[in-house]
C-alpha positions as CSV (number, residue, x, y, z in Angstrom):
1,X,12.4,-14.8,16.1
2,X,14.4,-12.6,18.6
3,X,14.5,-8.9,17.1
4,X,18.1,-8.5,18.4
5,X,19.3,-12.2,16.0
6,X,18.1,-10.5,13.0
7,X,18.8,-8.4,10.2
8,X,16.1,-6.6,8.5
9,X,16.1,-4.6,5.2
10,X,13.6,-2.7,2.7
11,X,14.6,-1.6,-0.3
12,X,12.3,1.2,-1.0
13,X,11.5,2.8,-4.4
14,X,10.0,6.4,-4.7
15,X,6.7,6.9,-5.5
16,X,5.6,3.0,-4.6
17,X,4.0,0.9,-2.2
18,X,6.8,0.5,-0.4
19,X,6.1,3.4,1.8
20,X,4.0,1.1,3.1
21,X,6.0,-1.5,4.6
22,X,8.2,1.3,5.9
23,X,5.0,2.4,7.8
24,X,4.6,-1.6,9.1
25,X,8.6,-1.6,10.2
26,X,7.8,1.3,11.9
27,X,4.8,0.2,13.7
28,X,6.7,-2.9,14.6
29,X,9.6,-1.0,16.1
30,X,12.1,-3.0,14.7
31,X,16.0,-2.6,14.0
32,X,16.1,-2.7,10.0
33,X,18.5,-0.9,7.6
34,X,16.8,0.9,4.1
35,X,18.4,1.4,0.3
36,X,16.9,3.8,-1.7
37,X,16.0,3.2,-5.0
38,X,15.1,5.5,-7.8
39,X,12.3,4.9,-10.8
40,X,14.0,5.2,-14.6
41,X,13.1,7.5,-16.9
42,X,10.6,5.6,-18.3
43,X,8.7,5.0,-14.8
44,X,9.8,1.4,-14.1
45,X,12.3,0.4,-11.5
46,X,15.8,0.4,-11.7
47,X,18.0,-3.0,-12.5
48,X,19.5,-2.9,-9.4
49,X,15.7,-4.4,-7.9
50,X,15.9,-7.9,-10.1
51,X,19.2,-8.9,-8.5
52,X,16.8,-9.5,-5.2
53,X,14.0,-10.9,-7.3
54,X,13.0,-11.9,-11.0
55,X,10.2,-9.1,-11.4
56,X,12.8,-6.5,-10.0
57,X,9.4,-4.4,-8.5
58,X,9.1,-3.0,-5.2
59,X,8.7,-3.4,-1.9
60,X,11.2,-6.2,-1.2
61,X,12.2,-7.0,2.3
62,X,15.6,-9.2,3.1
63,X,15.0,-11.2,6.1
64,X,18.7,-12.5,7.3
65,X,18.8,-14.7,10.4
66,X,22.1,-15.6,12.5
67,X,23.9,-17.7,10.9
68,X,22.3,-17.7,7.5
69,X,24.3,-18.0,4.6
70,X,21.8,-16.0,2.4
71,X,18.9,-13.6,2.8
72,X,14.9,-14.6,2.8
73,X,13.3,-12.4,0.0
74,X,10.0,-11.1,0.7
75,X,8.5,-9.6,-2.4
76,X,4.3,-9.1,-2.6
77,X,3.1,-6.7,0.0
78,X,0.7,-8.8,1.5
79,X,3.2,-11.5,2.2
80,X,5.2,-9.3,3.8
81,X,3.3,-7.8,6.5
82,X,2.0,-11.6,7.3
83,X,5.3,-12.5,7.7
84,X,7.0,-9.9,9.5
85,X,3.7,-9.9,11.9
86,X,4.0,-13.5,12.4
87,X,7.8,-13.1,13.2
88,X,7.8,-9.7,15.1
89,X,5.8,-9.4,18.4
90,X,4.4,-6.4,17.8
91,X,3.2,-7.8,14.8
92,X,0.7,-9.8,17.0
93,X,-1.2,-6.1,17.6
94,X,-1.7,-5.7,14.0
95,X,-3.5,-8.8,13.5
96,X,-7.1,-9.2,14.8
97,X,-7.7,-12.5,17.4
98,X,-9.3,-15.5,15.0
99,X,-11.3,-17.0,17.8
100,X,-14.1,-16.3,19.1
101,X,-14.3,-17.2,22.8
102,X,-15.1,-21.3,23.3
103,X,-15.2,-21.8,19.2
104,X,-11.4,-22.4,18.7
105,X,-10.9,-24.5,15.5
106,X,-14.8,-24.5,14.2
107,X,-15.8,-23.6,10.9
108,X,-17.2,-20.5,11.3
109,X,-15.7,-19.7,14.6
110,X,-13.6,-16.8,13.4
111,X,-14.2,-13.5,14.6
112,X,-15.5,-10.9,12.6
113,X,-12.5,-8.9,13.0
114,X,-10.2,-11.7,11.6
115,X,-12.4,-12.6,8.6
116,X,-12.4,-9.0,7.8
117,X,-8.5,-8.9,7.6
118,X,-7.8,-12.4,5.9
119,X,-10.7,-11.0,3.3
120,X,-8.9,-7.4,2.9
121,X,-5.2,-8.7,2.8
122,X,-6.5,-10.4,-0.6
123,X,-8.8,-8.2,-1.8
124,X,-6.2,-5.3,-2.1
125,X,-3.6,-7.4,-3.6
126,X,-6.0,-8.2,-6.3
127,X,-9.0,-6.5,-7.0
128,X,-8.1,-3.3,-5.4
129,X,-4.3,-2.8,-7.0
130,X,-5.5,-4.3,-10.0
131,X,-7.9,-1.0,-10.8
132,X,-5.5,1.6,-9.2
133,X,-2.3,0.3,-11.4
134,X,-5.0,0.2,-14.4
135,X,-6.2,3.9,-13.6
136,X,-2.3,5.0,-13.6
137,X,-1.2,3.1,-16.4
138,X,-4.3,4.9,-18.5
139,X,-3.3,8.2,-16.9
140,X,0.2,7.9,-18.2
141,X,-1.1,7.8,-22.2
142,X,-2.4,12.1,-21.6
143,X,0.8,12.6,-20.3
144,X,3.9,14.4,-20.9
145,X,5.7,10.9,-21.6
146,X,3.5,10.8,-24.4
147,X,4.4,12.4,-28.0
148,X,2.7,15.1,-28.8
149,X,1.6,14.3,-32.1
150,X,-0.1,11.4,-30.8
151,X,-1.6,12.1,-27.4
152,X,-5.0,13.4,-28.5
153,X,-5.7,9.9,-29.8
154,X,-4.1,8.5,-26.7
155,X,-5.8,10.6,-24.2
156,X,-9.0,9.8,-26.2
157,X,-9.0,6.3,-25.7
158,X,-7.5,6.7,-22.0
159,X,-10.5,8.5,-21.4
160,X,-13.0,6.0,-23.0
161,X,-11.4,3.0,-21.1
162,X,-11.6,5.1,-17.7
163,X,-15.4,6.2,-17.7
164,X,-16.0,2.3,-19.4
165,X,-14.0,0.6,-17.1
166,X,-11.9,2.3,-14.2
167,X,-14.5,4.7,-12.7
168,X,-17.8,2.1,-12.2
169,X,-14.9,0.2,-10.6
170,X,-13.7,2.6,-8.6
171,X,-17.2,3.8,-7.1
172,X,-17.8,-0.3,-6.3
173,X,-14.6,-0.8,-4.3
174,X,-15.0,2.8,-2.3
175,X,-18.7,2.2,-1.5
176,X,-17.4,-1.2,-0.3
177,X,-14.7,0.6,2.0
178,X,-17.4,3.1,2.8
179,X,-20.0,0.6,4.0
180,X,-16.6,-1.2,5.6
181,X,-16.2,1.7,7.4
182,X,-19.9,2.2,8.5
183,X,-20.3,-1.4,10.3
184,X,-16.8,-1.6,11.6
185,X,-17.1,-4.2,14.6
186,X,-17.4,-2.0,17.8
187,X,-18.0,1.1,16.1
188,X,-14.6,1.3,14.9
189,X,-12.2,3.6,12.9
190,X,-10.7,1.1,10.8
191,X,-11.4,-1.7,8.7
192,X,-11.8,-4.3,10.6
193,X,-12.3,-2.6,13.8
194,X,-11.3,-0.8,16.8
195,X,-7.0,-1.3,16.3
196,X,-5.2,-0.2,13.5
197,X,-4.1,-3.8,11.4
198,X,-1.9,-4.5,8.5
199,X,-4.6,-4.2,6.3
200,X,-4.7,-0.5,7.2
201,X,-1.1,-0.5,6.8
202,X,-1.3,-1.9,3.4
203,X,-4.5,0.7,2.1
204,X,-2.1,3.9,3.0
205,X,-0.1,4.7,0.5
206,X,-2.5,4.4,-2.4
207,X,-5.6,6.0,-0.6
208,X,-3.3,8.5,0.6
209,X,-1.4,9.0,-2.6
210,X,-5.5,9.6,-3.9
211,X,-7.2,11.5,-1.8
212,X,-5.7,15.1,-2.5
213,X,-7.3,15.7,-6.3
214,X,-6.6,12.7,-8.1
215,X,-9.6,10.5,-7.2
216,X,-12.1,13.6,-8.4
217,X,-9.9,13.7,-11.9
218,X,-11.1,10.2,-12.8
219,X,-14.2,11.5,-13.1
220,X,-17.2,12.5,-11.9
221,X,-18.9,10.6,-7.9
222,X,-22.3,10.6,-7.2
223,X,-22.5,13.2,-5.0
224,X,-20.1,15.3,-6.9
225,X,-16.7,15.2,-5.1
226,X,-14.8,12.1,-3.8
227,X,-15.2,13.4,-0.5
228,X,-19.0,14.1,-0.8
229,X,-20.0,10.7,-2.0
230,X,-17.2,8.6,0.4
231,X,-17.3,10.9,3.4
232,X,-16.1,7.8,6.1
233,X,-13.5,6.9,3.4
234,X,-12.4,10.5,3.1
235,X,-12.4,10.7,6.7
236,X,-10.3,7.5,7.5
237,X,-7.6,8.5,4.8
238,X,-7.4,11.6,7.0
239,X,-7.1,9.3,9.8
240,X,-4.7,7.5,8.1
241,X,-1.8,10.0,7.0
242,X,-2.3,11.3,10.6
243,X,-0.8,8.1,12.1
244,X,2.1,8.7,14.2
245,X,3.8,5.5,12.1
246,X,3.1,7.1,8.7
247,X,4.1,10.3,9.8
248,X,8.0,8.8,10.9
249,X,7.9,6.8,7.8
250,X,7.3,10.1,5.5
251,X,10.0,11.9,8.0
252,X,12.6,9.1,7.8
253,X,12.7,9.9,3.5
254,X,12.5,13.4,3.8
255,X,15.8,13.0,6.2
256,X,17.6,11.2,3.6
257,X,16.3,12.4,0.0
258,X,15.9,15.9,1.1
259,X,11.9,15.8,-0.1
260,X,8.9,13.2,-0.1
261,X,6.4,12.9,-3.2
262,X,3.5,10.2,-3.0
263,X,3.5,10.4,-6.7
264,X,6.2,8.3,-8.8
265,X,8.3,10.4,-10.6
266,X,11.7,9.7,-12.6
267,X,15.0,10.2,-11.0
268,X,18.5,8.5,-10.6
269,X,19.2,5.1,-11.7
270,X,21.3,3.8,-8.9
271,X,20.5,3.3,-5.4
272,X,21.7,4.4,-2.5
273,X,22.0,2.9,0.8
274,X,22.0,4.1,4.5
């Protein structure tokens, strides 16, 4: 797919994945167009999202290709970065070789690399995302959005179902990134290796979003702090927000909303395009 034939857009939402797949069309150094959306009052995304796609969540990518009479819709991040590095050629650097040398096509010729990456791409769509949504949904019944009258009893069992459920969780999946990052092939500083992959990509904005404070207020790591008991981890999110490619995709918001939060917060209904 020539770069030059074909249109590309995001349509980012505040305080979402979607900063993301901003990093990944920055990293493939791509044309592509964004329109801002805003969360509702009540946290969720705004209408104008389901007119792309049926859960109306974010990201979403258009695709358009010369001559097309409508749009390819990519919604689920994971499906996005495989198909925008499949279809990009600097995609093919964010993807680890498959083969090992002389074992093309065997079962269990793969490269440790690539089995890392196939195995991540669905681990964070699932497991992962499935505990982080959990621990902000949780998060949201001791706060402000809460009536008063009723948050003590709220917050009570937000905090029963987070030391039950989220936080034994939460210490499996980080000492899983932790050892990740201890036997990275080659000695290296990401997940599956020496080269920065889409998996990376798609682990940025909620470790980043994390890190700073709200990992320790889920409760209490081994070691005492996040940082103590997950020092690699800690480490690589430092890595991480230090990319050149995150770095331009934080810049490019700030240059059009005036500000950049990682956290969601309410705002305008309506989007706004550039």
């Amino acid at each position: 797919m020539a770069e030059e034939e074909v249109k590309v857009q995001l349509h980012w939402l505040n305080g979402s994945r979607a900063q993301s797949t901003l990093w990944l069309l920055e990293e493939l150094q791509i044309p592509y167009d964004l329109e801002i959306h805003h969360r509702q009052k009540d946290m969720l995304a705004p209408a104008s999202l389901k007119k792309l796609h049926p859960l109306g969540k974010s990201p979403l990518v258009t695709v358009t290709a010369p001559g097309a009479s409508e749009p390819i819709v990519l919604a689920e991040s994971a499906f996005i970065t495989q198909y925008l590095c499949d279809h990009f050629p600097r995609g093919k650097a964010l993807v680890p070789t498959r083969w090992k040398d002389g074992q093309e096509g065997r079962v269990g010729g793969e490269t440790e690399e690539w089995m890392r990456y196939q195995y991540l791409m669905n681990y964070i769509e699932g497991s992962f995302m499935f505990t982080m949504v959990l621990n902000f949904i949780l998060a949201g019944l001791k706060g402000g959005s809460v009536p008063f009258f009723v948050r003590p009893l709220t917050a009570l069992v937000a905090n029963q179902l987070i030391s039950m459920f989220v936080l034994p969780n939460m210490k499996r999946h980080f000492g899983m990134m932790e050892e990740y990052l201890a036997t990275s092939p080659g000695d290296g500083a990401y997940m599956c290796g020496r080269n920065l992959t889409g998996a990376d990509i798609m682990l940025s904005y909620p470790l980043i979003a994390g890190r700073d404070g709200a990992f320790d207020a889920i409760g209490a790591w081994e070691k005492g702090t996040f940082q103590q008991t997950f020092p690699k981890l800690h480490a690589y999110i430092g890595r991480l927000s230090e990319e050149a490619g995150w770095k331009r995709s934080v810049a490019k918001i700030q240059e059009i909303e005036g500000s950049f939060s990682l956290l969601p917060t309410s705002g305008q209904s309506s989007s706004a395009r550039i």
